[in-house]
MILO-841701 format. One record per atom (N, C-alpha, C, O, CB): y, z, x. Coordinates in steps of 0.02 Angstrom, whole numbers, plus 50000, padded with zeros to 5 digits. Glycine has a CB too. Example, Ala and Ser with C-alpha at 12.3 -4.5 7.8 and 13.67 -1.06 7.14 Angstrom:
BEGIN
497165039050660
497755039050615
498355039050660
498345042350712
497765045250565
498885035450642
499475035750684
500025039450645
500575040250670
499705028650704
This chain:
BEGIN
494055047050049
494165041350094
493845035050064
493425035350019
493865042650164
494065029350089
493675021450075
493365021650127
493455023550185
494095013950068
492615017450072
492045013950128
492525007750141
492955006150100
491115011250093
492385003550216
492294997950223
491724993950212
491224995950242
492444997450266
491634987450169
491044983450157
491344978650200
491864977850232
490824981250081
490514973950182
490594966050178
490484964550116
490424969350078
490134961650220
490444960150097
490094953850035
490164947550033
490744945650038
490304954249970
489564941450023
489604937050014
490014932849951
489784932149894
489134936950023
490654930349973
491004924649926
490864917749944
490874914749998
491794925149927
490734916449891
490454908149892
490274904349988
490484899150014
491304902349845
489834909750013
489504908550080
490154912150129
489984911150187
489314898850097
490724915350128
491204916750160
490944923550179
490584925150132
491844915950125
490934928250224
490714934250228
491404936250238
491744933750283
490154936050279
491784943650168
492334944450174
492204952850158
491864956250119
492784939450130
492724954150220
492684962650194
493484964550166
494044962050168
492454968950273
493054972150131
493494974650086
493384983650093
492954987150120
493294970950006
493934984950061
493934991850074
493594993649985
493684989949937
494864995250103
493254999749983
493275001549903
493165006349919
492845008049969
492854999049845
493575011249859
493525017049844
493665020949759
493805017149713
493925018949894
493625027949747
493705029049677
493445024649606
493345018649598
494345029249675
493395029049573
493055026049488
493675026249455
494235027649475
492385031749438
493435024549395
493815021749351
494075016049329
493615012049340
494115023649355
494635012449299
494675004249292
494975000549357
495405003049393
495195002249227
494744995549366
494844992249445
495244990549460
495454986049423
494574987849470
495674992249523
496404987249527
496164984149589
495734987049623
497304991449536
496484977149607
496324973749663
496904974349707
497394970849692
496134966749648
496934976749741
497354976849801
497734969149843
497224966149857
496834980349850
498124966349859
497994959749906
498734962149933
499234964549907
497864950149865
498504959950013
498774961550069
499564956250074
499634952350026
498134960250131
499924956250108
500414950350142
499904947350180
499294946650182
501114952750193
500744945250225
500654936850259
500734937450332
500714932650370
501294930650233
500864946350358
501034946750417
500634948150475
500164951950463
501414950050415
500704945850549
500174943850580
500044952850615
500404957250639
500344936150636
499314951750600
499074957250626
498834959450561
498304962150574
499554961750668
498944959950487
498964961750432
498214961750413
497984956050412
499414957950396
497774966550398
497384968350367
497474973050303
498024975650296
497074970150407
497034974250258
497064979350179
497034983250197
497404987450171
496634979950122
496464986150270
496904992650273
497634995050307
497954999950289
496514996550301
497784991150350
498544990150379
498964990450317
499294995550309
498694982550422
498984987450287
499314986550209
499354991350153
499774991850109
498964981650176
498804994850167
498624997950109
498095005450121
497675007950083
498254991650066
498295007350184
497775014150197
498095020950183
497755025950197
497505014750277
498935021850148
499285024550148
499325027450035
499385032349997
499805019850199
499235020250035
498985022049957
498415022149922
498455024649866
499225018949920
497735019349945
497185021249941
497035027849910
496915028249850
496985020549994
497035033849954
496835039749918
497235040749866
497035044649822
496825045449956
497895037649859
498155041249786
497935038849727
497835041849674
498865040849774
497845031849745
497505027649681
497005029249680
496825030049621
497455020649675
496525030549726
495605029649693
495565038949675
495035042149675
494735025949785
496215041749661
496005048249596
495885046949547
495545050949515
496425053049574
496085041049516
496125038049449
495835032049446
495695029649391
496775037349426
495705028949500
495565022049482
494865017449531
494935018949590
496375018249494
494445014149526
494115010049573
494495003949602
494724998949574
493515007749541
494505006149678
495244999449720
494684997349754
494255000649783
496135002349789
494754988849743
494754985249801
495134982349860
495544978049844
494594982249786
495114983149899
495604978549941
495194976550002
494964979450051
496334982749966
495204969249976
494844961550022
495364961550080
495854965250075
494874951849970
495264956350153
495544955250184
495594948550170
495114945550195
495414957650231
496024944450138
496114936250126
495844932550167
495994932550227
496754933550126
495404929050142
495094922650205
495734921050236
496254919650206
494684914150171
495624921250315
496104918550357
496534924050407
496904922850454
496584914750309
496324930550378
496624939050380
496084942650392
495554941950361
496974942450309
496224948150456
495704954650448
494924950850470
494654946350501
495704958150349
494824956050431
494184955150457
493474950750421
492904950450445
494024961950466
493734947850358
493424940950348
493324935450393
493704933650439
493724938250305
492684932450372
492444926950414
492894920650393
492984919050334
491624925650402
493274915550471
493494914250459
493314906250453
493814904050481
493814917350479
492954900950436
492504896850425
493064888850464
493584886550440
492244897450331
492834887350503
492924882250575
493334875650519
493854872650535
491874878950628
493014874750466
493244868750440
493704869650366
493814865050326
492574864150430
493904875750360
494284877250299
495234876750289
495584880750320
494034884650289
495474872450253
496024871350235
496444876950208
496504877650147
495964866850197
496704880550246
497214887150226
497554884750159
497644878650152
497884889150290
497764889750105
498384887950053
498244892050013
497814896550011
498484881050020
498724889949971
498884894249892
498194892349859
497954897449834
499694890849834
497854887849851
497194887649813
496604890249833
496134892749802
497034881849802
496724888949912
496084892949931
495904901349931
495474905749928
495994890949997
496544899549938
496764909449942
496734911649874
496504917249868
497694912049972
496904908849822
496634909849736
495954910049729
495664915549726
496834903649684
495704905649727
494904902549727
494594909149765
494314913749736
494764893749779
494644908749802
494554915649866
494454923049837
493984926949848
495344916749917
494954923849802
495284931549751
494664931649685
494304935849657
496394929749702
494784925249683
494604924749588
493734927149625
493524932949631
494724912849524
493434921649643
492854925949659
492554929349698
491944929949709
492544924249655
493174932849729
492814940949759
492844943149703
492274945449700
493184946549819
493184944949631
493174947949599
492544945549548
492254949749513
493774948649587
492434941249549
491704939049508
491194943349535
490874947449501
491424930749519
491074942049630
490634943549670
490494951949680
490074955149711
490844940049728
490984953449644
491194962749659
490804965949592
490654971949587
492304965349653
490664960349537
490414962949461
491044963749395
490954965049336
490064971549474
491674962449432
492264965749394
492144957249344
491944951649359
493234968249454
492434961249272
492864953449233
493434955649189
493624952649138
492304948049173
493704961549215
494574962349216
494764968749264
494524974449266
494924964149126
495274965449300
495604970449366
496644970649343
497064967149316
495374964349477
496564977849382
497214977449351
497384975349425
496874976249458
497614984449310
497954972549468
498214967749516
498844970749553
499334972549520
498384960949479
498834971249629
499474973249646
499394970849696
498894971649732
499724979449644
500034966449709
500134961349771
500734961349799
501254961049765
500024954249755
500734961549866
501244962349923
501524956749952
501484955150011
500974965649974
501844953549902
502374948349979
502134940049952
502334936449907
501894950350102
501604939550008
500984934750006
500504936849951
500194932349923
500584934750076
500414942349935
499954943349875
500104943549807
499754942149758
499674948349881
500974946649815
501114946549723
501164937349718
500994935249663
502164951849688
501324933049758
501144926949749
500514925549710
500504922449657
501124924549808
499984927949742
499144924649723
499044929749668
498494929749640
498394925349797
499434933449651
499244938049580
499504935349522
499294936449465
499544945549579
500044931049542
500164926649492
500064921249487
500274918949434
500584926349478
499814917249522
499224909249543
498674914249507
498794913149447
498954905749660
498254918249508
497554922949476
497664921549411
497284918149377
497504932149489
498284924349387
498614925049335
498834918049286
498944917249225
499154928749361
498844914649330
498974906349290
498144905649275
497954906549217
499384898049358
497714904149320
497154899549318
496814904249287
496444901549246
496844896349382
496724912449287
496134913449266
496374922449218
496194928249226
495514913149345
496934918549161
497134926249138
496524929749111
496644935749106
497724926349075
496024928549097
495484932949070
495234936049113
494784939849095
494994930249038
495404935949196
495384942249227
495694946849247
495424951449278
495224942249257
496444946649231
496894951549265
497364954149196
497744951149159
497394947349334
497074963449199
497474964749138
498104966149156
498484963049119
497244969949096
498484970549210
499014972949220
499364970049292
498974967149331
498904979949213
500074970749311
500074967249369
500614969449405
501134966649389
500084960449362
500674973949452
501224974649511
501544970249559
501124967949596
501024978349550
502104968349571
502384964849608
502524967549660
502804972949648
502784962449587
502474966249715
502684970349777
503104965649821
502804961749858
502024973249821
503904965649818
504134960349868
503784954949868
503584951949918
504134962349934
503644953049791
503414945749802
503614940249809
504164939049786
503164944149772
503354936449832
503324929049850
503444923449772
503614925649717
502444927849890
503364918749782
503194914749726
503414909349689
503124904749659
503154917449693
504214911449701
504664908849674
505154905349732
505144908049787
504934913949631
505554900049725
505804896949796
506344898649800
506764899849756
505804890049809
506374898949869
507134904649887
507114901149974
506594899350002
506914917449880
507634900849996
507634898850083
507404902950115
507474909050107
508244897750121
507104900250158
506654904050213
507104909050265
507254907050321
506234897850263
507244913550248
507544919550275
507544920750360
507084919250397
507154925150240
508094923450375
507804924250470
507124930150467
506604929150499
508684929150539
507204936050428
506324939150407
505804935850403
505324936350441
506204942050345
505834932450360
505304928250339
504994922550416
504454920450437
505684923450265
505674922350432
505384913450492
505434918650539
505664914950583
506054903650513
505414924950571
505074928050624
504474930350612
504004930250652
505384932850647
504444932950542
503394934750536
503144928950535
502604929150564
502964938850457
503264924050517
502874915850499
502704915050603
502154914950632
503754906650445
503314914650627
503344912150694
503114915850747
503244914550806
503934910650709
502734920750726
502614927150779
502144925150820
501624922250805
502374934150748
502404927450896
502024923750940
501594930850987
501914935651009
502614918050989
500944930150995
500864939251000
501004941051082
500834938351135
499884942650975
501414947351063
501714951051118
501714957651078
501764956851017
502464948251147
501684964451101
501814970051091
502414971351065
502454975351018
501714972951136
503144967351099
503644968451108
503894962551051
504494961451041
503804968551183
503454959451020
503474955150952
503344958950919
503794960350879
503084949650937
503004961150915
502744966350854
503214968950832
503504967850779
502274971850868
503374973650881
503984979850870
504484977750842
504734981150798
504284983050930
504814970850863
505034968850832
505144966450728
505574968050687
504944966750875
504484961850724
504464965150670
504394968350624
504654967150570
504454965050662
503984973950640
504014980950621
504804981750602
504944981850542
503744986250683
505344982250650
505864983350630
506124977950565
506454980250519
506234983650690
505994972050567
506344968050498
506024972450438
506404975750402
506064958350488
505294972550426
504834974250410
505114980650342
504964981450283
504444975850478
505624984850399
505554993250377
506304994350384
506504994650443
505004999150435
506794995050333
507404999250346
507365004150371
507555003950429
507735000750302
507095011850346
507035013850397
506605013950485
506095010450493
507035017050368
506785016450521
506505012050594
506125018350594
505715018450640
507085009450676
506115021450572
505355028150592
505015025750571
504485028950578
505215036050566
504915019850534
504005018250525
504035011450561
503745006550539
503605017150427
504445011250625
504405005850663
504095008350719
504375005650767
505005002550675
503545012950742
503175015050790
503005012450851
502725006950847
502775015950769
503075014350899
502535011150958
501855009650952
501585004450971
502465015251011
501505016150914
500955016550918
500475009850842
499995006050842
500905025550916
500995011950791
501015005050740
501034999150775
500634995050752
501665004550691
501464996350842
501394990350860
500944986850901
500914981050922
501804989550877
500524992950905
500144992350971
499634990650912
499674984750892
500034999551036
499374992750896
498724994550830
498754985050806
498374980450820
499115002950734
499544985250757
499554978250736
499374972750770
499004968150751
500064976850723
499804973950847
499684969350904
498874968250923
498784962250926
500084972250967
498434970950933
497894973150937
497574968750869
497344963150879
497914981250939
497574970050842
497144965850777
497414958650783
496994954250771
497334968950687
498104956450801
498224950150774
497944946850850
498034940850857
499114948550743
497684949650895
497494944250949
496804945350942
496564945150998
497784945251030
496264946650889
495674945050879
495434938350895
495854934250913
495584946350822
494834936650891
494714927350932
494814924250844
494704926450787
493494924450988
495084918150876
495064915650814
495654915350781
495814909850759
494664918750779
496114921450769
496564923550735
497164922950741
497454923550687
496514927750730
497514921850788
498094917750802
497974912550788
498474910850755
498344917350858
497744909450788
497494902050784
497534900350722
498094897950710
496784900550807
497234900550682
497114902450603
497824903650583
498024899350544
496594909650587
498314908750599
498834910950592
499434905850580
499814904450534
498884914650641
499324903550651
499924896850670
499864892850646
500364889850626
500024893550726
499354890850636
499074884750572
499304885250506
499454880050476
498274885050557
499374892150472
499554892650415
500174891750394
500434888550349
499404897150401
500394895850446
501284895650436
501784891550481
502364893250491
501584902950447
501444885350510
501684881050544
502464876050525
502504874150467
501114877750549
502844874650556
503404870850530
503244864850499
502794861550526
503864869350578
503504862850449
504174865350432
503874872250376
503394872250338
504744858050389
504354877450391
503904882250365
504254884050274
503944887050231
503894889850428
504824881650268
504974880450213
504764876550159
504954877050101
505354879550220
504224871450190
503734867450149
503254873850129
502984874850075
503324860550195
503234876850176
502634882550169
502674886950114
502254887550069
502594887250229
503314890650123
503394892850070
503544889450013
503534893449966
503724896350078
503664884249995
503794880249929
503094880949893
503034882549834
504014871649943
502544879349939
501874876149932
501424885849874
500874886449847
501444873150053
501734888749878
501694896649860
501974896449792
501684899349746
502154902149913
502494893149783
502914894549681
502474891149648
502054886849661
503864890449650
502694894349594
502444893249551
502864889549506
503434890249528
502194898049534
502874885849451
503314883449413
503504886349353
503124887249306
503164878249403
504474888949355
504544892949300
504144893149221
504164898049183
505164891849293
503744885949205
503544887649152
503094889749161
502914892249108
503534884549113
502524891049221
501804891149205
502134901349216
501904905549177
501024885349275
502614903349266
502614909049241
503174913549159
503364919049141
502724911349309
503194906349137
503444910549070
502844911449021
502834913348962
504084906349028
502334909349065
501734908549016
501234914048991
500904915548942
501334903949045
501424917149082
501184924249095
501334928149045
501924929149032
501454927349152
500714931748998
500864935448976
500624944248984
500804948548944
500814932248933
500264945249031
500124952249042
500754954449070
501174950549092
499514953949088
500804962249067
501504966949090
501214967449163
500684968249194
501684976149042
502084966149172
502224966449255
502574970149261
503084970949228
502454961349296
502334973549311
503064977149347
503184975349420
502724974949461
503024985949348
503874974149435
504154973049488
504254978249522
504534982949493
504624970049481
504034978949599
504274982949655
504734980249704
504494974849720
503764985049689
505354981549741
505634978449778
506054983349808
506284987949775
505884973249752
506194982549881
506754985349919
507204983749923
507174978349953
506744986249962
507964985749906
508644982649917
508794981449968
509214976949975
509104985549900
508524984650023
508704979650105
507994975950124
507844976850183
508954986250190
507584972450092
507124968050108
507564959650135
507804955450098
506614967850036
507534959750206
507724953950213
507164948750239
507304944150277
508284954450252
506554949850215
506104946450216
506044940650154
506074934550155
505624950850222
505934945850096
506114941750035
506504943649988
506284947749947
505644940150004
507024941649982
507664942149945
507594945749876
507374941849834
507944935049934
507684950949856
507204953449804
507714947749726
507444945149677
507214965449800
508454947649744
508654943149694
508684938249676
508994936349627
508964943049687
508154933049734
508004925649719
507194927049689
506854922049678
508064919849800
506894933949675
506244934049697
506074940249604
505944938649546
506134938149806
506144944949628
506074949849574
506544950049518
506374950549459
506084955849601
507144949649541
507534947849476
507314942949425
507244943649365
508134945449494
507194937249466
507154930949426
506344931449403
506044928549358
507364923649476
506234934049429
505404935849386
505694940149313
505554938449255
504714942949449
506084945849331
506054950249285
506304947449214
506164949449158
506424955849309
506734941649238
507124936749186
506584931349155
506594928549100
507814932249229
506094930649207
505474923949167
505044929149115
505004927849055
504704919149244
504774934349143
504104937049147
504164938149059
504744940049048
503974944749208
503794937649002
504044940448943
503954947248925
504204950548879
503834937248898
503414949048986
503284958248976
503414961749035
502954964349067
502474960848956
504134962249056
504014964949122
504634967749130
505164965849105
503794960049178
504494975649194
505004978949220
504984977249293
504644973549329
504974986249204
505584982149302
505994979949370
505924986049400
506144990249361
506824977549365
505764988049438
505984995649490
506464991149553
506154986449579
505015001149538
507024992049573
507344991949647
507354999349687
507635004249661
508164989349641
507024999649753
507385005249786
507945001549827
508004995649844
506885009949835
508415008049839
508855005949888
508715009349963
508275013649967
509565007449861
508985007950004
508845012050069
507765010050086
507355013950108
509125023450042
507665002650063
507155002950069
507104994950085
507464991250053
506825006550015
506654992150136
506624985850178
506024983750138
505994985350079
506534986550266
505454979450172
505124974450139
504504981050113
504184980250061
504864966550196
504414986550150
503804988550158
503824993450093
504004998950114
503654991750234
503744993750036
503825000050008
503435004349989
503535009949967
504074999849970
502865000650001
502105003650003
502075009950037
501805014750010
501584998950040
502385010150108
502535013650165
503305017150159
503365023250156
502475008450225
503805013050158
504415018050171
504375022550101
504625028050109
505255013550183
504125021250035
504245023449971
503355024849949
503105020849910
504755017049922
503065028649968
502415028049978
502145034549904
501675033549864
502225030150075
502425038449904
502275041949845
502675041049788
502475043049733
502265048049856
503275038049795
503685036049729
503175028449698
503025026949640
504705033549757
503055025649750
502565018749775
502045020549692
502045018449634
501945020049886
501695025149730
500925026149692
501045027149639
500755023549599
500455031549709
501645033749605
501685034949541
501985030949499
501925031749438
501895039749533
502315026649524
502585020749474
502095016249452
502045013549396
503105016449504
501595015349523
500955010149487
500525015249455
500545013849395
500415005149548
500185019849462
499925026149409
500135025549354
499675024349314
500115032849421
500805025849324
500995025549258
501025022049232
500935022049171
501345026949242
501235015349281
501175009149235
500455005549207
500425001349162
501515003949273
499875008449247
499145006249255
498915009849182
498675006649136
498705009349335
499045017149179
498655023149123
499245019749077
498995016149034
498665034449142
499885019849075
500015017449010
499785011948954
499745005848953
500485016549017
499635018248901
499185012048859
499845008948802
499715004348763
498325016448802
């Protein structure tokens, strides 16, 4: 199992899950409300920390980090944020796997500070500009209700068995913490297509990228388009593969959860 910590980032008190030895991968969560690392990520945890030491932070603004009264949400802070939990953790190279909102900041990590990130998973990432999807502008717009949730749970997940009651209740439950809606609506406020713009990166700074990527994506993700999104990565990136599932929505962590692990396993040990 993972401990839950705290640790101090630059005065921020931010928790994280860690577990297993070996070389470090950093975990980073999405963008969806209620979303914590372990919500995100409690499903692949034990497979990775056989082989590997995982962190997974809850992003200032997410979970269960402190969320500080006078701080400007964004793509920099949320970098700045990453880069030194990973200073603050002892690490000075992590291999990187980011979901949505996170394969975004794995490649912002990846611009500003390549001497820390050796390897890098894409998970339904973000990053690149594409129109704001009806997926996308219902998690951005989520207003908390139980019967919201469930809802997106269902965009969330092609299949609807991991669209649970008991999942919505749990999610629902975390995203009405004090503080946290609040924080939320603020982030992803209209016009929310500015929002996402404010997230890419510019094709050259990622042709610049040079550590191997691999892309994860679901063929029915109508959150983020995997062909405005992963393709066109797979076409910038100069070292990088593609995995698509089909019969698989935004979540693949979850609907594809052991195909999930061994694709990042092999791609991590391959030397």
């Amino acid at each position: 199992m993972y401990q839950s910590k705290n640790i101090d980032v630059n005065g921020i008190s931010t928790h994280y899950l860690e577990s297993g030895q070996g070389e470090p991968i950093l975990l980073i969560h999405g963008s969806g409300p209620g979303v914590t690392a372990e919500a995100n990520w409690r499903l692949i945890i034990p497979r990775l920390s056989e082989n590997f030491h995982v962190y997974a932070p809850d992003i200032v603004g997410f979970g269960y980090t402190e969320r500080p009264d006078d701080i400007q949400y964004g793509v920099e802070t949320w970098t700045n944020h990453l880069i030194s939990f990973i200073e603050a953790v002892g690490e000075s190279r992590v291999h990187i796997i980011g979901n949505s909102l996170g394969g975004a900041l794995a490649l912002h990590i990846a611009n500003k500070r390549p001497d820390l990130v050796s390897k890098m998973v894409l998970m339904g990432a973000a990053g690149l500009p594409f129109m704001v999807t009806y997926g996308l502008d219902k998690v951005w717009g989520y207003e908390p209700s139980v019967e919201n949730m469930k809802r997106l749970l269902e965009i969330f997940a092609y299949n609807q068995e991991f669209a649970t009651d008991e999942l919505a209740q749990l999610r629902y439950e975390a995203s009405i913490q004090p503080g946290l809606q609040e924080a939320f609506s603020k982030m992803f406020a209209e016009p929310r297509q500015e929002k996402l713009n404010q997230l890419a990166l510019t094709e050259e700074q990622i042709k610049k990228i040079e550590q191997p990527v691999l892309m994860i994506h679901g063929r029915e993700d109508i959150v983020v388009p995997y062909k405005e999104t992963s393709l066109r990565y797979f076409e910038l990136l100069p070292n990088s593969e593609l995995h698509i599932f089909s019969k698989c929505g935004h979540w693949t962590q979850i609907e594809k959860k052991d195909e999930f692990a061994e694709l990042c396993e092999n791609f991590f040990l391959r030397k």
